[in-house]
N, C-alpha and C positions, 0 to 999 in steps of 0.2 A: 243876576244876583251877584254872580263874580267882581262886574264893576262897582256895585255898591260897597260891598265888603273894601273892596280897594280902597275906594272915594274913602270910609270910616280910619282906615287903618292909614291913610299919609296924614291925619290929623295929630299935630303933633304935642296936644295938651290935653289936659283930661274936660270932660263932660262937664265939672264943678263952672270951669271958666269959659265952656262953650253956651252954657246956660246964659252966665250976667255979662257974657263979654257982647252980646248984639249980633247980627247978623252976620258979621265977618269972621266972628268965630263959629258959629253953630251950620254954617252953608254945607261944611262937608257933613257934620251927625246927618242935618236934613234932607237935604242930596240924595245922599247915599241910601241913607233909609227909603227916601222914597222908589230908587232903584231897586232893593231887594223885596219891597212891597210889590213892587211891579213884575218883577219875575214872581214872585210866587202867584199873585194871582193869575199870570197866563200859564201855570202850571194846574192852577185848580181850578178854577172858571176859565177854560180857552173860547168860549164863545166871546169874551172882552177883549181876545187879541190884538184885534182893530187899533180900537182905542189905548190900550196896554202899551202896544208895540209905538203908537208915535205921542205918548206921552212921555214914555221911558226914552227916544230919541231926543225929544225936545229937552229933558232934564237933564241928560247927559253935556247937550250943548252948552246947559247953563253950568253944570260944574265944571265945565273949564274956566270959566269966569269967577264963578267963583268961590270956591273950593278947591285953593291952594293950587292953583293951574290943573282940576280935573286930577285930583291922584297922581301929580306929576306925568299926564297927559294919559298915561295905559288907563284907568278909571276911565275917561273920557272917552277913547277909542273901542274899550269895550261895551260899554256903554251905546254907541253907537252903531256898533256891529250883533249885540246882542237885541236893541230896539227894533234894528232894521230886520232881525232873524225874527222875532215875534211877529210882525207885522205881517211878513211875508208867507208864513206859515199856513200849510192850508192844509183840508182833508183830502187824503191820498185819493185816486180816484181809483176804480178798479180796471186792471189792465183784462184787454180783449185777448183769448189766448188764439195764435196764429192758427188760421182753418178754419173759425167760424165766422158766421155771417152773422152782419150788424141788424137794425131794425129795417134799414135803408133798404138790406140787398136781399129783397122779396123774387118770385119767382117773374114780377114781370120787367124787371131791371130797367124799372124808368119809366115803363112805355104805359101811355095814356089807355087804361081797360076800357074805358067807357064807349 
């Protein structure tokens, strides 16, 4: 979300002329927007992560291109490191606490009963 907020705020005209000025002016609003669209929903729906996380990568890439070099390049880089941190994100798994025995380490440790 941080990168977006960036991507919006190095645009350095208002909304009125981002509207009828065409693509090369409106890439950071759209960018950007789509960035902090993007962080919120892996904050509200995380099962999207997936997706979320290298959607928001791939958009980052593009606002370096085009959206005024990426926020003067920090947008972009956040952008990137925020995409890559969604994606990457998983459910914690529960730690075994030292002393106890797994499913594995039954009383015949390995050896064939039968």
């Amino acid at each position: 979300m941080l990168a977006g907020i960036w991507i919006i705020r190095a645009m350095d005209f208002g909304l009125g002329l981002a509207i009828s000025g065409g693509w090369n002016y409106s890439a950071g609003y759209t960018l950007g927007g789509a960035l902090v669209l993007f962080g919120l929903t892996a904050r509200v729906a995380p099962h999207y992560k997936g997706l979320v996380g290298i959607l928001a990568f791939a958009v980052a890439l593009i606002a370096f291109v085009a959206a005024n070099p990426g926020g003067y390049l920090v947008g972009t880089v956040l952008g990137i490191i925020g995409g890559s941190m969604i994606w990457a994100r998983g459910e914690k798994k529960p730690r075994r606490a030292k002393g106890t025995r797994s499913v594995s380490d039954d009383s015949t440790h390995g050896e064939d009963t039968t």
